[in-house]
ZAVOTOR-941180 format. One record per residue (C-alpha): residue number from 0; residue in three letters; chain; x, z, y. Coordinates in nm, 2 decimals. Layout:
<sites>
num,residuo,cadena,X,Z,Y
NUM,Ala,A,X,Z,Y
...
</sites>
This chain:
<sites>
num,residuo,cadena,X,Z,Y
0,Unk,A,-10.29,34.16,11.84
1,Unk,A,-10.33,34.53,11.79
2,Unk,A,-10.65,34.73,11.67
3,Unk,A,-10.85,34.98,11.86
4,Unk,A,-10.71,35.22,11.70
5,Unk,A,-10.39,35.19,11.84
6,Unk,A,-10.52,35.26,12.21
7,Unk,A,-10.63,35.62,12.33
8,Unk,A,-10.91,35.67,12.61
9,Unk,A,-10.59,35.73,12.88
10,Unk,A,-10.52,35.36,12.79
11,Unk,A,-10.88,35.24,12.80
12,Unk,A,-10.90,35.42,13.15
13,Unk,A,-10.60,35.23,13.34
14,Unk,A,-10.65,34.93,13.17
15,Unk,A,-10.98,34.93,13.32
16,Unk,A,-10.82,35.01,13.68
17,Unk,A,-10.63,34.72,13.63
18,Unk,A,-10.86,34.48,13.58
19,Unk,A,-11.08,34.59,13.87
20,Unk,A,-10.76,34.54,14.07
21,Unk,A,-10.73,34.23,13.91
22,Unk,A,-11.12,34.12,14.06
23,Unk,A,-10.96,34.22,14.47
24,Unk,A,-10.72,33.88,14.40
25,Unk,A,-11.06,33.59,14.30
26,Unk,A,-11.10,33.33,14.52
27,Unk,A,-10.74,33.42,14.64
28,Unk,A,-10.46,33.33,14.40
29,Unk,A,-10.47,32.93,14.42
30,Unk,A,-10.34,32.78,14.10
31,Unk,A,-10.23,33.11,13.97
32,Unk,A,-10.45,33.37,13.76
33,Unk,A,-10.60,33.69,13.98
34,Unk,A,-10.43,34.01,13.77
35,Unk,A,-10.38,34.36,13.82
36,Unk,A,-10.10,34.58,13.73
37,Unk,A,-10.07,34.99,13.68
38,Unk,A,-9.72,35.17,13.64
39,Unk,A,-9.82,35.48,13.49
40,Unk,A,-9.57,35.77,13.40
41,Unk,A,-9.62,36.14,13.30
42,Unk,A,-10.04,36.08,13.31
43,Unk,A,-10.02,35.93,13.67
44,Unk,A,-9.98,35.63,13.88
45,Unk,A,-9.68,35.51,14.02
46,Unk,A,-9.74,35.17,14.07
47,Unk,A,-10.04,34.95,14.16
48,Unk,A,-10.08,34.56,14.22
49,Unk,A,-10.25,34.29,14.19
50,Unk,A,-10.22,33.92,14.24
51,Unk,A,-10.12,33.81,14.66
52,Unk,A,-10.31,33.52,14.88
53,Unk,A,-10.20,33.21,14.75
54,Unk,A,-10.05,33.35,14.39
55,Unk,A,-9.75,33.50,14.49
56,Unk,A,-9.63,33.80,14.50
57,Unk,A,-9.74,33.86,14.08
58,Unk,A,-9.88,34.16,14.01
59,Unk,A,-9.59,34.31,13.84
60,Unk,A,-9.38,34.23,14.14
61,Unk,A,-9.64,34.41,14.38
62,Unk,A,-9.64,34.73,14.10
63,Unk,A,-9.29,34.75,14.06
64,Unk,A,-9.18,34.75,14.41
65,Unk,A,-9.44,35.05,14.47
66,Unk,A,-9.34,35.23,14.18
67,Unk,A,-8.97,35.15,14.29
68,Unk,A,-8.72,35.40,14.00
69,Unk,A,-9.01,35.61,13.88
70,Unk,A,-9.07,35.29,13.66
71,Unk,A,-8.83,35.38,13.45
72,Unk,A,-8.98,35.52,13.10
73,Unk,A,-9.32,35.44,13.29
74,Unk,A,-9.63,35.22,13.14
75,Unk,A,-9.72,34.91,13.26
76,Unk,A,-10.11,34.80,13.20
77,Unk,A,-10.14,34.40,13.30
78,Unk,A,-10.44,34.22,13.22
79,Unk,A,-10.25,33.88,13.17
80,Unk,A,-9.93,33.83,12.95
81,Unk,A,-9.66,33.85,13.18
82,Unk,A,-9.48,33.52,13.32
83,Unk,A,-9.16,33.42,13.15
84,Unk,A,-9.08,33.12,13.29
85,Unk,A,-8.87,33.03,13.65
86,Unk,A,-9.11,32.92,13.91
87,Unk,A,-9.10,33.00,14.23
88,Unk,A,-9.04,33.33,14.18
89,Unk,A,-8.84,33.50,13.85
90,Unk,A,-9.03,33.59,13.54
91,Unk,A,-9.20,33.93,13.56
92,Unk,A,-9.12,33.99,13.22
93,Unk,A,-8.80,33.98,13.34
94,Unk,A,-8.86,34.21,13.57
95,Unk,A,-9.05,34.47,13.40
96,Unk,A,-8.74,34.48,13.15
97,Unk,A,-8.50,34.54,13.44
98,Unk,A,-8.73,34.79,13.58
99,Unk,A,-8.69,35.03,13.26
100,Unk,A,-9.04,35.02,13.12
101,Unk,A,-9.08,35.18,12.82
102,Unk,A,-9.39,35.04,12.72
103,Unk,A,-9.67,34.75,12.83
104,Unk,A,-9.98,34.71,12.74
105,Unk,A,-10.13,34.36,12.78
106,Unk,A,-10.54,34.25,12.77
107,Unk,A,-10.53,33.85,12.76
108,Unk,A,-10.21,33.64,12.58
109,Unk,A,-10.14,33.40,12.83
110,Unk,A,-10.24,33.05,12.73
111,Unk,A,-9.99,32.87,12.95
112,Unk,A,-9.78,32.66,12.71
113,Unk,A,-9.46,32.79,12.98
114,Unk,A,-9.56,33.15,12.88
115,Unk,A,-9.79,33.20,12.55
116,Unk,A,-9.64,33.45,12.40
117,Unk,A,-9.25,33.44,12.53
118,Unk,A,-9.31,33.67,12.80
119,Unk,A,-9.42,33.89,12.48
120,Unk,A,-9.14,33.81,12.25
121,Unk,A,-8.89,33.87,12.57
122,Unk,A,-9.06,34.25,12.60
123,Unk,A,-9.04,34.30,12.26
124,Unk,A,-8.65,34.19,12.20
125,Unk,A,-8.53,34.44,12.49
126,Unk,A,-8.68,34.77,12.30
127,Unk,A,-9.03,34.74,12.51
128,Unk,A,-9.34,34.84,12.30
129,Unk,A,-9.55,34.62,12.33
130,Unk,A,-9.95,34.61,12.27
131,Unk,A,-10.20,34.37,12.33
132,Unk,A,-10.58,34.32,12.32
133,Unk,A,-10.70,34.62,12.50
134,Unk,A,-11.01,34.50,12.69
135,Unk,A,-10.95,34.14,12.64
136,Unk,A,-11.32,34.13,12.73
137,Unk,A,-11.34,34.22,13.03
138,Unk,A,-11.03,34.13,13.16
139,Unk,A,-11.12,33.79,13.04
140,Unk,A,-11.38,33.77,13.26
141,Unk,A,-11.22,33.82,13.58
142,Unk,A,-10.96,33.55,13.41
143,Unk,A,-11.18,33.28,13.33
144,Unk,A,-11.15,33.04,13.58
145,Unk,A,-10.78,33.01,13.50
146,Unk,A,-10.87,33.03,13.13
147,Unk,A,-11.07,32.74,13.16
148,Unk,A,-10.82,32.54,13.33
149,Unk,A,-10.59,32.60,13.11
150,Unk,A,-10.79,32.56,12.79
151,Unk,A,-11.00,32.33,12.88
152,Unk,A,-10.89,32.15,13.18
153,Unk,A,-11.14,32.22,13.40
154,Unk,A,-11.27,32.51,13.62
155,Unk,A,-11.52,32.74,13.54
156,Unk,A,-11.86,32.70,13.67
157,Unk,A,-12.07,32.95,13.80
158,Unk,A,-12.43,32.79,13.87
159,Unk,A,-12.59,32.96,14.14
160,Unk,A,-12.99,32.95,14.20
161,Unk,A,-13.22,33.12,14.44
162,Unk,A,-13.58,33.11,14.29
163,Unk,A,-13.92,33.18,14.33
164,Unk,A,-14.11,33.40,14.03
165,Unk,A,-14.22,33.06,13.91
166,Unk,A,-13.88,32.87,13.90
167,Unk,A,-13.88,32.72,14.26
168,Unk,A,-13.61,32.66,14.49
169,Unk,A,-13.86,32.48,14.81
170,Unk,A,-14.19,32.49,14.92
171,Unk,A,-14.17,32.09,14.93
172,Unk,A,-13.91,31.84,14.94
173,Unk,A,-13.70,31.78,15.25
174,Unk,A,-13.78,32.12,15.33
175,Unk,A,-13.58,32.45,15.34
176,Unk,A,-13.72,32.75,15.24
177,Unk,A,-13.55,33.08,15.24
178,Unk,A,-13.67,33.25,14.90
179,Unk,A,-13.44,33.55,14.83
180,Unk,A,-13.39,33.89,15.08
181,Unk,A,-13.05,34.02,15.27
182,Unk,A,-12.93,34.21,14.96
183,Unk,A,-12.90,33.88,14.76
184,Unk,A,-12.77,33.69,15.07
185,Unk,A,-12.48,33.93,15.06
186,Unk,A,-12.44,33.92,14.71
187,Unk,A,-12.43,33.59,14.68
188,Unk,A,-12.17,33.53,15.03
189,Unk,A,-11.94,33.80,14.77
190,Unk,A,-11.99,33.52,14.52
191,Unk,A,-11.80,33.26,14.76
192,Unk,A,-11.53,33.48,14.86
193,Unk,A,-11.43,33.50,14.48
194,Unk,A,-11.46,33.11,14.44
195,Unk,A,-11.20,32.88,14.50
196,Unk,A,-11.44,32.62,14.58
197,Unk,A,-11.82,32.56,14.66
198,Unk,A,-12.01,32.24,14.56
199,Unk,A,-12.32,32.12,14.68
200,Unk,A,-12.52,31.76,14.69
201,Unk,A,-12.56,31.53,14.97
202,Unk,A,-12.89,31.59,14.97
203,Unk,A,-12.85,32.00,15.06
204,Unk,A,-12.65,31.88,15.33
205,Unk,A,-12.89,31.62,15.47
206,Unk,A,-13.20,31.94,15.48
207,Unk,A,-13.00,32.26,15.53
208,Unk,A,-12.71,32.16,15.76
209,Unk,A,-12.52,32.45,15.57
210,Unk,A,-12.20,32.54,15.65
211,Unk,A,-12.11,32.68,15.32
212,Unk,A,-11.87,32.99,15.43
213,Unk,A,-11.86,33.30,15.35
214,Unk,A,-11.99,33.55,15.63
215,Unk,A,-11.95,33.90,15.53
216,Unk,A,-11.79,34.09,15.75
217,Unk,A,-11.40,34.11,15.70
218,Unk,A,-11.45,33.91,15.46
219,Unk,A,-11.47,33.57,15.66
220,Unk,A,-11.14,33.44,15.53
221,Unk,A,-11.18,33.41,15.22
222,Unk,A,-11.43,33.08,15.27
223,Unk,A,-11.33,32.85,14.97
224,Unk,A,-11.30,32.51,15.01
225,Unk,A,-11.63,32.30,15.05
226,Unk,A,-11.69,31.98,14.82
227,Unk,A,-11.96,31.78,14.86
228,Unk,A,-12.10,31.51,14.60
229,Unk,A,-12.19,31.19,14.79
230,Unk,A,-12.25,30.82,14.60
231,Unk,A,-12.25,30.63,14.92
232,Unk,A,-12.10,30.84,15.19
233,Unk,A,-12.42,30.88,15.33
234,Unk,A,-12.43,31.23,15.49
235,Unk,A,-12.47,31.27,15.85
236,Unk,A,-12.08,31.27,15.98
237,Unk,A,-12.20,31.54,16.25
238,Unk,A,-12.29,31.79,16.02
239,Unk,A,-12.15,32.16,15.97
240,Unk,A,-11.88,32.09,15.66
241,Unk,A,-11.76,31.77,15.85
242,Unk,A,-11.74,31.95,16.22
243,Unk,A,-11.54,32.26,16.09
244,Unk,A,-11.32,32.12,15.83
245,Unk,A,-11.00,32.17,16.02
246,Unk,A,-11.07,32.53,16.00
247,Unk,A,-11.24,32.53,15.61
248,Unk,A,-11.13,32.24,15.36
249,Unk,A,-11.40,32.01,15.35
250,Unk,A,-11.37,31.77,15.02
251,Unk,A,-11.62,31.46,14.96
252,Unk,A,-11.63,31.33,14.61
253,Unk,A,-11.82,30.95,14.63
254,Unk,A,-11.76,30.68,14.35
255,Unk,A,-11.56,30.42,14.33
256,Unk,A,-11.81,30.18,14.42
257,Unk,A,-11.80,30.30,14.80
258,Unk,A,-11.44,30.29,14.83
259,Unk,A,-11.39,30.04,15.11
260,Unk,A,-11.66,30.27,15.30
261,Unk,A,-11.46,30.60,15.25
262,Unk,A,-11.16,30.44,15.43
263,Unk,A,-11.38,30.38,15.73
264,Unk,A,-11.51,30.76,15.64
265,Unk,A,-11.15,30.91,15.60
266,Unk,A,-10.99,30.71,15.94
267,Unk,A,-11.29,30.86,16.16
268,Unk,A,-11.26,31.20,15.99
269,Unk,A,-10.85,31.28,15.91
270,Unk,A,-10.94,31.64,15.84
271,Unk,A,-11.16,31.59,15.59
272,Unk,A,-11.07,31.45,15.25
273,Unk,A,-11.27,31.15,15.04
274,Unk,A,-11.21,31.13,14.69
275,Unk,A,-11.32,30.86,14.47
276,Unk,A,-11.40,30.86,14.13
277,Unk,A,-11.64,30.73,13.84
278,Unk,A,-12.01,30.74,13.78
279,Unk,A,-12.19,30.86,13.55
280,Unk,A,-12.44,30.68,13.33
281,Unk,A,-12.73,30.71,13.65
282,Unk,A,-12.48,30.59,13.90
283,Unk,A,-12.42,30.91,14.07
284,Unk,A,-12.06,31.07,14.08
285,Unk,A,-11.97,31.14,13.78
286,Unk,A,-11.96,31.57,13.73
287,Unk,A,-11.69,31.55,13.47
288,Unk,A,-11.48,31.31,13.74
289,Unk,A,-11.50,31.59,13.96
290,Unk,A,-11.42,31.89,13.75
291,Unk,A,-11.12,31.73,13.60
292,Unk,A,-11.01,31.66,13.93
293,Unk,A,-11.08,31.99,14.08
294,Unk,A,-10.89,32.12,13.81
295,Unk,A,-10.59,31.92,13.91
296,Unk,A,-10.58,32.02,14.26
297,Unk,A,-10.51,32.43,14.10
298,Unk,A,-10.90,32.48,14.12
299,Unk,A,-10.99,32.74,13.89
300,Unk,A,-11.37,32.88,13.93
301,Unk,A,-11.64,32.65,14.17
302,Unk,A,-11.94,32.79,14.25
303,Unk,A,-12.21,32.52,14.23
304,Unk,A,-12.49,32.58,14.53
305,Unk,A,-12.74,32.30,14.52
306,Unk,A,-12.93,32.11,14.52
307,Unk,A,-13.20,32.08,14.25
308,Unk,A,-13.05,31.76,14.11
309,Unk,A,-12.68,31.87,14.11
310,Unk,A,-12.79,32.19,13.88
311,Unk,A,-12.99,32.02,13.64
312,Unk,A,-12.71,31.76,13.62
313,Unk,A,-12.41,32.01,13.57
314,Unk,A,-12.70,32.19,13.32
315,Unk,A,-12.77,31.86,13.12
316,Unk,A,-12.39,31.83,13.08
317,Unk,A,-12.35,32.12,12.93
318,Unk,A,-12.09,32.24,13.22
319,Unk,A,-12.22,32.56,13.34
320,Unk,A,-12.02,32.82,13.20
321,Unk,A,-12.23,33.10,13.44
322,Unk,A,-12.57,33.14,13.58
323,Unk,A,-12.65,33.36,13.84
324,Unk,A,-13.00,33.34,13.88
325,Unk,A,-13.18,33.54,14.22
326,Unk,A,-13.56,33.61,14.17
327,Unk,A,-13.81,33.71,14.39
328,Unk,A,-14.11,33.84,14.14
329,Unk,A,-14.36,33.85,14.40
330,Unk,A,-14.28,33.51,14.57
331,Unk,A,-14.48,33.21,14.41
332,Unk,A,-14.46,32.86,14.55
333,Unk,A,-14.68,32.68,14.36
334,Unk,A,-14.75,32.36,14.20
335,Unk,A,-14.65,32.13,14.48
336,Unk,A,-14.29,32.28,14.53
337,Unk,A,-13.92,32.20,14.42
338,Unk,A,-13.83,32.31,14.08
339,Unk,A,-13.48,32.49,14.03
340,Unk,A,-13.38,32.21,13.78
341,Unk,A,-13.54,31.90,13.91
342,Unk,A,-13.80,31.90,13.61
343,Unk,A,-13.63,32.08,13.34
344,Unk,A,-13.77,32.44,13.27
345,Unk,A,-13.56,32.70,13.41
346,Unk,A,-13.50,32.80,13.05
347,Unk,A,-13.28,32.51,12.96
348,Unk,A,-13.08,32.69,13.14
349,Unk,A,-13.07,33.04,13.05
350,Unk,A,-13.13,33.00,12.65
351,Unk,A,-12.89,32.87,12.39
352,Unk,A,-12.53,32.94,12.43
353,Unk,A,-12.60,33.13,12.75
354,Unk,A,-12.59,33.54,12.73
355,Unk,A,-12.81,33.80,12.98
356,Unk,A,-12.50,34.05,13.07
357,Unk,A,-12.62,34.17,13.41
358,Unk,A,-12.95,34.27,13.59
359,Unk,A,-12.93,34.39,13.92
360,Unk,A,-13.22,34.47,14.16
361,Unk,A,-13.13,34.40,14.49
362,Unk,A,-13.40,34.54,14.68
363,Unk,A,-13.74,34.36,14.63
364,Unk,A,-13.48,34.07,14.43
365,Unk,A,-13.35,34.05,14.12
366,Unk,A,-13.01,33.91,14.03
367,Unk,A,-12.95,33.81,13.66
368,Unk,A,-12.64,33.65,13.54
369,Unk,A,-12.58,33.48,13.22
370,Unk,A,-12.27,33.36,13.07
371,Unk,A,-12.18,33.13,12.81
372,Unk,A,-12.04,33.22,12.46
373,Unk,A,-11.71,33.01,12.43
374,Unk,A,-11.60,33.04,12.07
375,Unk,A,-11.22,33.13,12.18
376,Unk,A,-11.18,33.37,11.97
377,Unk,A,-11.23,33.65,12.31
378,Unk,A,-11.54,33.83,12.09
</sites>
């Protein structure tokens, strides 16, 4: 990896366009990571992309073919290492070394055992200079979901909570109760569109009914898929997720115990899909069951929506890897209603390994995300 001080503010600047190409591809890029890509020559752009719906075309590839021969002696800024291996599509290191670049600057090694570090070393042995580690932070960010998978063979977790200024999510059990304004509605909607997949209890479905897509305008396609944690199967089959899951996945995770019940589930409902696996040591479905097999399936960042006992369970497993935490400071429920956690104070949550690194009024609402501090080596 290379210091600062090999990096001038011109680098700094289209790195940084780069990784906020890399953020239009979230929620989009199936298995593969979301990146950007800038071609620069003679101080301006030539060549922009970032990752396509459904992973491919890569970056590079998108770049390239937009910057078409004035790549030649050009710069390349990519937020991931890139690809060296045959997959569906040739390596883009590869390609980059066909296309003439002169140099490439990289943010995030690639931890992919089919890449780490040979899409580097084949840079480097055609003449390429190559540097790495330029806003690895940031670019990291927009890459951990993949990161995660890859690392730690799971997706990354973003926690999501809409709460009174005392730590309340209901006025009363079995009762929905809108706590947050339209600014954090849309906010949080964004927050779908860049997940691959949404997870919520039985129980949310049972009281809200939700149908768990996202609804901003132009923006309706990019609904992830809906997964639903259900012991026994027992969620009304005529809800919302079930009803519309031939036009938006609908997954239902149940244990194993109810097996001989999801084939009756799964013959009545084709379009939806039931997927058994362990409990955990209260019965229920078992959280790390579902992450590792989310991860399988190419999942790489789940947004976890509720309810109360689904986010104090991910929190006491230590699996939420972000918190984004909606407040209303003048909205106060009281004694009587539902706690965010299901009993534990909100500060389990949001103390420890977790980090404030945004604050964000959105009009009478706050939003406040936290993130965990991962000791892999990122800073």
């Amino acid at each position: 990896m290379t210091g600062p001080a090999e990096f001038t503010t011109a680098d700094e600047r289209w790195m940084d366009h780069a990784i906020r190409l890399s953020r239009r591809a979230l929620g989009t890029t199936a298995e593969n990571p979301p990146v950007g890509c800038v071609i620069v020559r003679n101080g301006m752009p030539v060549g922009l992309g970032w990752t396509a719906p459904g992973g491919r075309p890569h970056a590079e590839t998108q770049a390239l073919a937009m910057a078409g021969d004035a790549a030649k002696g050009a710069t390349a800024y990519v937020t991931l290492e890139p690809c060296a291996h045959h997959g569906r599509t040739p390596p883009c290191a590869d390609a980059l070394v066909a296309a003439g670049l002169s140099r490439v600057v990289v943010a995030v090694h690639d931890p992919d055992p089919r890449v780490s570090g040979k899409g580097l070393e084949r840079l480097r042995a055609s003449g390429i200079d190559v540097r790495t580690g330029l806003m690895e932070a940031a670019a990291r960010r927009v890459l951990a979901g993949f990161l995660s998978r890859i690392e730690r063979g799971r997706p990354h977790v973003l926690l999501k909570l809409a709460v009174s200024a005392d730590g309340k999510i209901a006025a009363e059990p079995g009762r929905p109760t809108a706590i947050t304004g339209p600014a954090a509605l849309a906010r949080a909607h964004l927050m779908r569109a860049r997940s691959d997949a949404i997870l919520v209890g039985a129980g949310t479905v049972k009281v809200d009914d939700p149908s768990l897509t996202c609804r901003l305008p132009g923006l309706e396609n990019r609904s992830p898929i809906r997964v639903v944690l259900d012991d026994d199967l027992s969620i009304p089959e005529d809800c919302r997720l079930i009803a519309t899951a031939e036009q938006v996945p609908a997954w239902i995770f149940t244990t194993l115990a109810a097996r001989e019940k999801a084939l009756e589930f799964q013959k009545a409902h084709p379009h939806v899909r039931i997927i058994p696996v362990v409990h955990d040591d209260k019965g229920h479905v078992s959280p790390e069951a579902v992450l590792e097999r989310l991860a399988g399936e190419g999942i790489n960042r789940l947004m976890v929506e509720g309810g109360a006992q689904v986010a104090r369970a991910f929190t006491e497993h230590g699996l939420v890897d972000e918190a984004a935490i909606f407040t209303a400071p003048e909205r106060v429920l009281g004694e009587g209603a539902v706690g965010a956690l299901a009993g534990l104070p909100l500060e389990t949550l949001t103390d420890g390994e977790m980090e404030l690194v945004e604050e964000t009024p959105l009009g009478p609402d706050v939003l406040r995300v936290y993130e965990r501090r991962h000791n892999d080596g990122s800073g």
